[in-house]
C-alpha positions in Angstrom: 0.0 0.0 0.0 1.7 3.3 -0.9 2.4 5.9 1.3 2.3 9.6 1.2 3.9 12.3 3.5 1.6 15.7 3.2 1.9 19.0 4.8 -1.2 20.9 6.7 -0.9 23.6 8.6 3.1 23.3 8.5 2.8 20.2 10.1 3.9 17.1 8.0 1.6 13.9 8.2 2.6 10.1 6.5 -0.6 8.3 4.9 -1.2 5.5 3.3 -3.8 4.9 0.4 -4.7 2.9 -2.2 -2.6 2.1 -5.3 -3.1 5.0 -7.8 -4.9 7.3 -5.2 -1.8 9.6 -4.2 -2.5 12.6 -6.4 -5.8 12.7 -5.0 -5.2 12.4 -1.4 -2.1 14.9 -1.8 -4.7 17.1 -3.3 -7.3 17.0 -0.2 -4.5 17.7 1.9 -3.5 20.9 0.1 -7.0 22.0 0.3 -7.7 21.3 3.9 -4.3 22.9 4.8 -5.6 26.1 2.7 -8.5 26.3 4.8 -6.5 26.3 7.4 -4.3 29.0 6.5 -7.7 31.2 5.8 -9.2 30.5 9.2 -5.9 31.5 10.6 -5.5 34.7 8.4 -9.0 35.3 9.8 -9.0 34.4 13.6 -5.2 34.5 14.4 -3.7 32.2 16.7 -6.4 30.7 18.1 -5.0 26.9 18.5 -4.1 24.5 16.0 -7.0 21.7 17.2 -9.5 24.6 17.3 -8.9 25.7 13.3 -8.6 21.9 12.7 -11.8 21.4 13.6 -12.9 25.1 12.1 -11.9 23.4 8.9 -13.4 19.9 9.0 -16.9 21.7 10.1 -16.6 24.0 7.1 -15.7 21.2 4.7 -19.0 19.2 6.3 -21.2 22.2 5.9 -19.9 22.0 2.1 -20.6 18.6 2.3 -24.0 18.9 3.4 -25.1 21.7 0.9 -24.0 19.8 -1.9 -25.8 16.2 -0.7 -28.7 18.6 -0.7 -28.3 20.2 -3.8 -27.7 16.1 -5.2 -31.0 15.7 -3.5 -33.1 17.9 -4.8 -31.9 17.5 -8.5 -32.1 13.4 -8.0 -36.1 15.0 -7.3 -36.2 17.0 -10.1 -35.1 13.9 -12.3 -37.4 11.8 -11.5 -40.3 14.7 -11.4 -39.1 14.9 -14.9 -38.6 11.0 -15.9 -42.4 10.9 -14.1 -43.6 13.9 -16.9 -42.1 12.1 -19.8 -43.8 9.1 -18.7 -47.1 10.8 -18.6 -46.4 12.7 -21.9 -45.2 9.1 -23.3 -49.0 8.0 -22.3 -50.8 10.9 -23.7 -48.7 10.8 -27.1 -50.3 6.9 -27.2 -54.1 8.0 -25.9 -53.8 10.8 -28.5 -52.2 8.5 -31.4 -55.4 6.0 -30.3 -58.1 8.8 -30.8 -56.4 9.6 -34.5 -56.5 6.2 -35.7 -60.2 5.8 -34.6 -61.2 9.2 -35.6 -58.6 8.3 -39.3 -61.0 4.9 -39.2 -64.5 6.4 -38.7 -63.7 8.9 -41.6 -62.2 5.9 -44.1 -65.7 4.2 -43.3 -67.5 7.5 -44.2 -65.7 7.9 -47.4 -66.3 4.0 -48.0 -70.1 4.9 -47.5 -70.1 7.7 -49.9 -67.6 5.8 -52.9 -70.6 3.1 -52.9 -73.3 5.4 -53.3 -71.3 7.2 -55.9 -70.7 3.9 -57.7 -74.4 2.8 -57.1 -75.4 5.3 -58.6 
């Protein structure tokens, strides 16, 4: 299992991860270590456990907008896939009606071709 040694908050830290999964952990370290360095810039020296924590709650809050936002689009999909069902079953009812409507005026015109031929 590979190992990686990343930097937050000027503090170095050895992880392992999965094969192939390096880049990406290296990369959520960088970002967790600048949120870090913004709740510093903005609160001072308040304790390194303290913006730790700071940080993981802001990075949950994200979390839990965007589970949300998943939430309410997964809605919206299947509000639509739901509509284009319906629309789907109107497109057949109204398809139905032409055919019978198309039938009703073929017999008519049968009707009147015999009583032309008739005479």
């Amino acid at each position: 299992m590979p190992q990686i040694v990343v930097t937050i908050d000027g503090k170095t830290y050895r992880m392992a991860c999965a094969e192939g999964e390096e880049a990406h952990l290296e990369g959520l370290a960088a970002e967790v270590d600048g949120r870090v360095t913004e709740l510093r810039g903005s609160f001072g020296e308040i304790g390194d456990l303290r913006l730790t924590v700071m940080a993981a709650i802001m990075a949950t809050d994200e979390l839990d907008e965007a589970r949300g936002r998943i939430a309410a689009l997964e809605r919206q999909l299947a509000e639509a896939g739901s509509s284009e069902a319906d629309v789907e079953v109107r497109q057949e009812e109204n398809d139905q009606r032409l055919v019978q409507h198309l039938l009703g005026v073929s017999d008519v015109i049968e009707r009147i071709t015999l009583k032309l031929e008739r005479g």
